[in-house]
C-alpha positions in Angstrom: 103.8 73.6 74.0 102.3 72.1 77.3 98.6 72.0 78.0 98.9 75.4 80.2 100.6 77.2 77.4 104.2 77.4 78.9 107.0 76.0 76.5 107.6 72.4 76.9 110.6 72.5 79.6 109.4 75.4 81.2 108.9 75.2 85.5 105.9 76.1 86.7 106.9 79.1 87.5 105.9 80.4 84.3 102.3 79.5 84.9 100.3 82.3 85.1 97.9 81.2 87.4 100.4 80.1 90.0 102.2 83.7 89.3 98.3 85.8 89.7 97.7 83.9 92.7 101.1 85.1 94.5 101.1 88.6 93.3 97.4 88.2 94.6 98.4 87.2 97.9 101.5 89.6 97.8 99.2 92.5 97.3 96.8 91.1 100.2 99.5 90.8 102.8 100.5 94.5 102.3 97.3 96.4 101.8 96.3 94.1 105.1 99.3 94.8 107.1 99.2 98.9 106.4 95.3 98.8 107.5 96.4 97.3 110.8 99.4 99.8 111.1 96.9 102.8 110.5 94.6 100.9 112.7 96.8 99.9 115.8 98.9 102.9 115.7 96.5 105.7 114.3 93.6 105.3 114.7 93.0 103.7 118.2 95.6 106.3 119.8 92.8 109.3 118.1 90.2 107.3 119.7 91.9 106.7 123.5 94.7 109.5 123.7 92.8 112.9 125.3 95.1 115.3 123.6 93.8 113.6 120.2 90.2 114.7 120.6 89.1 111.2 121.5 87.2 110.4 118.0 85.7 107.6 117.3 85.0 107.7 113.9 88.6 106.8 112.5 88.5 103.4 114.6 85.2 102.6 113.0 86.2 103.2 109.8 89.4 101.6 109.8 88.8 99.2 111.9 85.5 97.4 109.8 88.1 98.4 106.3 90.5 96.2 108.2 88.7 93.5 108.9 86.9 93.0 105.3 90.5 92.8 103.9 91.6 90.7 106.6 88.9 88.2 105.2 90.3 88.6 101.7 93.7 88.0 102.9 92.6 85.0 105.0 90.6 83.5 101.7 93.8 83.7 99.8 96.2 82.4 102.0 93.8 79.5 102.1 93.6 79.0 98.1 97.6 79.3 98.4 97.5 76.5 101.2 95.7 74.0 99.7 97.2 74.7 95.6 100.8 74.5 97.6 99.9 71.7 100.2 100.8 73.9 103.1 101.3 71.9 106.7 98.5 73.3 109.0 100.9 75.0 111.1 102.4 76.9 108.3 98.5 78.1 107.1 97.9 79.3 110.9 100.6 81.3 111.7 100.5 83.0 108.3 96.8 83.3 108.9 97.7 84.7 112.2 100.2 87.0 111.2 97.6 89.3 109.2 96.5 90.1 113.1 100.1 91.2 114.7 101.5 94.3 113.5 104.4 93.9 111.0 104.3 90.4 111.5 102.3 90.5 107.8 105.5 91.5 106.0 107.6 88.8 107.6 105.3 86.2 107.0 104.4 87.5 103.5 108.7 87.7 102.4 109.1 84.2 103.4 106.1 82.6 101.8 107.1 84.6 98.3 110.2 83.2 99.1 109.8 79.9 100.0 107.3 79.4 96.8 109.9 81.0 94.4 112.2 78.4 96.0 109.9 75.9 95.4 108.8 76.7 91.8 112.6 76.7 91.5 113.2 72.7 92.3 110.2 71.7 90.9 110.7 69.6 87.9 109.6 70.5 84.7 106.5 69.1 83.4 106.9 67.8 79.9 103.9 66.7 77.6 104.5 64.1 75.0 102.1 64.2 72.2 
């Protein structure tokens, strides 16, 4: 056994932490990227179409639930950049894409992705006692 607990041999992407921390962010990007689609595409056409009623309780509520899970999303996507090493353009437009509609789900299927990928080559880390 390793010092983490995996089998000696085993990649990391058996570790649970680096595992938590991806579902974590997986979760993120899509509770994020449905509060803006209910936001940009719900709520703000109650709160500016006439025929709607022209409410502006929905854009309030949505809009401030939004943006405390946008911070969430933007704290993990840092803790993801800097435990994976990120390039500063990479950490920006993912950051970024949390504020364009559907551009959330892109970004998140190509980070899960490109980790998996990358848990993938990485070589095993083996512990001699």
């Amino acid at each position: 056994m390793s010092t983490n607990g995996a089998p000696v041999g085993a990649s990391s992407a058996s570790n649970p932490s680096n595992s938590k921390l991806l579902t974590a962010y997986k979760v993120m990007s899509y509770v994020t990227g449905v509060g803006l689609i209910v936001l940009v595409f719900i709520a703000v056409p109650i709160k500016y179409v006439p025929a709607l009623g022209q409410k502006e309780g929905p854009v309030a509520i949505v809009g401030a639930l939004h943006g405390y899970l946008y911070m969430i999303y933007v704290v993990l996507t840092l803790v993801l950049a800097y435990t994976r090493k990120w390039k500063l353009l990479k950490v920006i437009l993912v950051v970024a894409a949390g504020t364009i509609p559907l551009a959330v789900f892109f970004a998140e299927r190509r980070v899960i992705r490109d980790e998996v990928a990358r848990e993938a080559e990485a070589p095993a880390h083996v512990t001699t006692g």
